[in-house]
N, C-alpha and C positions, 0 to 999 in steps of 0.2 A: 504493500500500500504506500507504504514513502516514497520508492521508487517512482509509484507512477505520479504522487504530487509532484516529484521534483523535476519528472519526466513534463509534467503540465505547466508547470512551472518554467523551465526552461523554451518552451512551445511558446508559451503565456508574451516572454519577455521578447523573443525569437519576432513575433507578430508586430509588436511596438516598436522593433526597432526597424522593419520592412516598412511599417506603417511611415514612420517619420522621414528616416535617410533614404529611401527608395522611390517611392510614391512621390511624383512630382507633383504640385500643388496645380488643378486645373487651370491653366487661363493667368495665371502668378496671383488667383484671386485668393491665394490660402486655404488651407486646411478646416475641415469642421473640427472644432475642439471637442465634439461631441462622438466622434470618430477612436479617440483617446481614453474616454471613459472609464471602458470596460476593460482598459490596457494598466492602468495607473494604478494605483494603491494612496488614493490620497486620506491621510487621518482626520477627520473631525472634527479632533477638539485643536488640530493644530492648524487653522487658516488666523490670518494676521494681514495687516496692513501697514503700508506705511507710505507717505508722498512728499512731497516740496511746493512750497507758496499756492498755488491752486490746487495742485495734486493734495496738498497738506489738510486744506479745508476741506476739500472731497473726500478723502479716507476719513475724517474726522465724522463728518455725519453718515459716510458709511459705517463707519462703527458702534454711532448712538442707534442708527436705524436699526443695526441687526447685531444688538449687543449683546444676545442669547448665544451668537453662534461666532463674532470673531473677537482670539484670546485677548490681543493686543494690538497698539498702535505704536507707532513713531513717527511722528511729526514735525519736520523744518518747515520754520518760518509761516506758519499758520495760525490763525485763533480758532474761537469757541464757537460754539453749534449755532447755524443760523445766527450768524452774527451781523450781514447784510441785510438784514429781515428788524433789526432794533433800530427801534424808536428814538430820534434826535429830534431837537428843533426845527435844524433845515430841515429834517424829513417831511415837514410840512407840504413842504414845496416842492416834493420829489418822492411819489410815491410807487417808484420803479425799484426802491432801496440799492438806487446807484450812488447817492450822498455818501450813506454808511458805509458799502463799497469799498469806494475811491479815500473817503475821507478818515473813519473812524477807523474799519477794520485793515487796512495800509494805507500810504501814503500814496496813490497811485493817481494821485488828479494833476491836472496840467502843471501848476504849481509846485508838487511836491512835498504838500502840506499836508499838518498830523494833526486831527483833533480829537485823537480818541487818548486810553483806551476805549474799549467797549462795554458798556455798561452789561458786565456777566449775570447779573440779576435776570435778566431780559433772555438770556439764553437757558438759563437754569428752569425758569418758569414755561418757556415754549416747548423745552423736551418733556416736561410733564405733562403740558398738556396735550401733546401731540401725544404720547404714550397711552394717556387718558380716552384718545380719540380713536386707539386700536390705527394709526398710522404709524408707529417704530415701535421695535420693544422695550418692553419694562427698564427703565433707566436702572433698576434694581439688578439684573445683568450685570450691570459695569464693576461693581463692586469684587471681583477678580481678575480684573482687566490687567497688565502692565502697560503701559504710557512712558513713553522716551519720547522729552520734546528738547527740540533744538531752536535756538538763536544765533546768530551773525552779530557781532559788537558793532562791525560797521555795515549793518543792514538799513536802509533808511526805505527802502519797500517793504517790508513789513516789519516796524521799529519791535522793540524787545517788549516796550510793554503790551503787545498784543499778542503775543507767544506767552508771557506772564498771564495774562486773564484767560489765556488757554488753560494753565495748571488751575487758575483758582476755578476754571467751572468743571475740571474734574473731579477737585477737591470733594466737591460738592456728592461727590456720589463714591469715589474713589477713596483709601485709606492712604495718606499722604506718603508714606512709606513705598508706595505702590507706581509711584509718583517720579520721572528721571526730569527735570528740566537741565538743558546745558547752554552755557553762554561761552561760544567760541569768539576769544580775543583775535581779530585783524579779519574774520570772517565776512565779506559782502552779503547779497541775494544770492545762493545757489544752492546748488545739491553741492554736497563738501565729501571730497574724496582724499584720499593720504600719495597718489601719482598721475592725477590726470586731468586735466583741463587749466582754465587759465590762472591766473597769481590769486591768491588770497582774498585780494581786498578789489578784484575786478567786478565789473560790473558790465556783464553781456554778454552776447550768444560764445558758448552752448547753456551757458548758466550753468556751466558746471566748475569748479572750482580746486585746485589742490593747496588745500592745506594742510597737509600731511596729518590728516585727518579722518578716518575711514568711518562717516557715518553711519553708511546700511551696517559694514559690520557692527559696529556701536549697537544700533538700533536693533537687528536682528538677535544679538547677545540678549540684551536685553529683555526683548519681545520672549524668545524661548530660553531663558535664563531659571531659577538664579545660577544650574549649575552651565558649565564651561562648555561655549561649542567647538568643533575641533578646527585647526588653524584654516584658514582660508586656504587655498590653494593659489599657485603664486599665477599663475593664465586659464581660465574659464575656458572650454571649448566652444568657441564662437559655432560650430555644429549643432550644437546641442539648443541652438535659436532656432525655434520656428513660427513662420507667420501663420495667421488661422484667420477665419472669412469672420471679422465683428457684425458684419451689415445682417447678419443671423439672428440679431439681440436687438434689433430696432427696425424701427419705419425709416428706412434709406431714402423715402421719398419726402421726409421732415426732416428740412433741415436746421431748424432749431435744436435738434439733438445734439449738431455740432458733433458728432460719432465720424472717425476713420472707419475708413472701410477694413484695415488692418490693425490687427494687433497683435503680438506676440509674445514666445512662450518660449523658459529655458528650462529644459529639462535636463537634471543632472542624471550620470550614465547609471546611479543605481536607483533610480527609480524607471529608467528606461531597462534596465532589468529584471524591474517587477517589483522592487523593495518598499516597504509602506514608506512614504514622504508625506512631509508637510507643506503646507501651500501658502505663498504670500502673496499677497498683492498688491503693483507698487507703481503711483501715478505720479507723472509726473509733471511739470511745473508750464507756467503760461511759456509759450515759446518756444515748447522744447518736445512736439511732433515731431514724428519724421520729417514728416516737411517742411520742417525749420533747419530741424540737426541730424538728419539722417538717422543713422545706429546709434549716434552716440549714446543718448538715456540708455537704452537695452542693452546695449555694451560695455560702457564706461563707466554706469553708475555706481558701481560696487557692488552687487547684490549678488552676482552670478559666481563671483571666487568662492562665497559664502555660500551659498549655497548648493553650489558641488561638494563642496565638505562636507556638509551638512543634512544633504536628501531632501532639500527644498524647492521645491516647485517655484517657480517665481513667474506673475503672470503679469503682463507691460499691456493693459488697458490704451488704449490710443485717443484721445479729440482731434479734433482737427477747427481750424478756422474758420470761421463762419460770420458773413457780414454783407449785405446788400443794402443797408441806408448811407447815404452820405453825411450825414447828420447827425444821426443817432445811433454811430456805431456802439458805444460803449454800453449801451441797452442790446446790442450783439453779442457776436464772441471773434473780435479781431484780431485778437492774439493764443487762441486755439488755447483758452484758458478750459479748466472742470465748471462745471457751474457749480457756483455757490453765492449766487446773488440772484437768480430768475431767469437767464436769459432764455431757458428753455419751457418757463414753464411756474406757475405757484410754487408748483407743488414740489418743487427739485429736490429738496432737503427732507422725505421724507419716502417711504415704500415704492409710492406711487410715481417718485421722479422719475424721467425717460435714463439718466444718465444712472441713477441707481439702480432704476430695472434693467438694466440692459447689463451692468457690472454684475449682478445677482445673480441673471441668468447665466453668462459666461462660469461662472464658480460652479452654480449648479449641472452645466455641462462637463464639470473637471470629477466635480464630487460623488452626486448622486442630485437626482431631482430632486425637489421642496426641502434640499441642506436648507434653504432661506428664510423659509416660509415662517410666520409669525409663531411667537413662542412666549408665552406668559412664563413661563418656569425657567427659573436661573438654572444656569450650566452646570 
């Protein structure tokens, strides 16, 4: 009987690995992720998040949204839940919650002007009652979360104090213990890596940054900590990326979704051999599509050393830019940002968002159908 598990077993892994390296992608339009399913051994209670400046605030309310089912987060350069969604003065005069935006939750208005932080009351109250309303799960979830949140000293896109009232609204739900804030001296806006991308204290494409600094690993320690994961690996198999068809998880004919039509997926070689792996999922920043920076995010970011080591899945969600007013773009999405302000829709920040549904369903094609699905009962 062992024989023939291990015989099935090697058939098992034999098929995943035909399926990925063999099997040319139709048309270059990618792979169905769904095709991988029954090949993968992904665990359950180990799916986690993490992202940078938009990517940041988008894994953040994925997280409150479905906080039954993902362990942990790590957060650069982001704030608190529906935070473009809080009530200011100007908000008067602006009720697209592009004010709080631009103004309160970064500094991203013509100007370069900061008037937040953001009032975390405001967020603290909207995820109960969204919770309340059966639109995310019980914020009661959170409470064995782990949380690694990062800042830039010299980040003036999203200042420190808004990455600070990110800790104080997990506070809120979280055991402060539970809790990583870091404030990297000489740090810009980026995803911060320890050998790749431009000086430290730069500011602009790929937004990727070296300051001999290895965030994801930081962050992924963390996330599956407290004990030790094993060393990185010093080059990722760039093979072991592959593109998969996203336009499968949305209405490609709305493009308010602002959805690539690609997104991609590294799989490490023992879990392409069948080994149970863990899953993360890692979005990344305004600017930084493909079709901005090419490979870089999915390649350069850090995450894939780690996770070759490690048996982690890591799955590179895509936006893309999206804008047809001349006007009104910043009620768009011009810089191929996650939505975390409306532009796709009310309802973005909660179950029913297009950009969350369409994230949920992707995991659910990795995991097992309805992993997502609402869940009154902590983990």
């Amino acid at each position: 009987m062992a024989a023939l598990r291990y015989r099935a077993f090697v058939i098992g892994a034999g098929m995943l690995a035909a399926l990925i390296f063999a099997v040319p992608a139709a048309g270059g339009e990618g792979r169905a992720l769904s095709d991988l399913k029954n090949h993968l051994r992904i665990d359950r209670g180990g799916v986690s998040v993490s992202g940078v400046s938009s990517g940041a605030y988008m894994a953040q309310q994925f997280h409150v949204v479905y906080s039954s089912r993902i362990m942990g987060a790590g957060l650069i350069a982001g704030g608190p839940y529906h935070c473009a969604g809080g009530f200011y003065f100007l908000s008067l005069f602006d009720p697209t919650g592009l004010y709080a935006a631009l103004n309160v939750c970064s500094a991203t208005n013509p100007l370069g002007l900061f008037a937040g932080p953001p009032d975390v009351r405001q967020s603290i109250d909207f995820t109960r009652e969204q919770a309340d309303a059966g639109r995310i799960d019980d914020p009661v979830n959170m409470r064995t979360a782990r949380i690694w949140l990062l800042t830039g000293a010299k980040d003036k896109t999203i200042p420190a104090p808004v990455v600070e009232s990110l800790a104080e609204y997990y506070r809120a739900f979280i055991s402060p213990e539970r809790i990583h804030l870091l404030t990297l001296p000489g740090a810009s806006h980026a995803m911060v890596t320890d050998d790749f991308g431009n000086p430290c204290d730069a500011r602009g494409t790929p937004y990727i940054n070296d300051c001999d600094f290895a965030a994801a690993e930081a962050l992924l320690q963390y996330i599956y900590g407290p004990g030790p994961l094993a060393p990185k690996v010093s080059e990722a198999d760039r093979g072991s990326i592959i593109a998969f068809d996203q336009t499968r998880f949305f209405d490609s004919g709305d493009k308010s979704v602002s959805l690539h039509r690609l997104g991609h997926l590294y799989l490490p070689a023992r879990c392409i051999r069948g080994e149970r792996c863990r899953l993360h999922v890692a979005f990344h920043g305004c600017r930084q599509s493909q079709d901005e920076i090419g490979e870089a995010f999915y390649t350069h970011a850090g995450y894939n050393e780690v996770a070759e080591a490690n048996a982690i899945v890591v799955l590179y969600p895509q936006a893309k830019a999206w804008s047809e007013s001349l006007v009104f773009q910043y009620a768009e999405n011009p810089r191929g940002c996650w939505d975390w302000w409306g532009y796709s829709g009310k309802d973005y920040s909660v179950r029913s968002g297009k950009q969350i549904r369409a994230v949920a369903e992707m995991i659910n094609a990795l995991v097992g159908e309805n992993f997502l699905a609402s869940s009154a009962a902590s983990r």
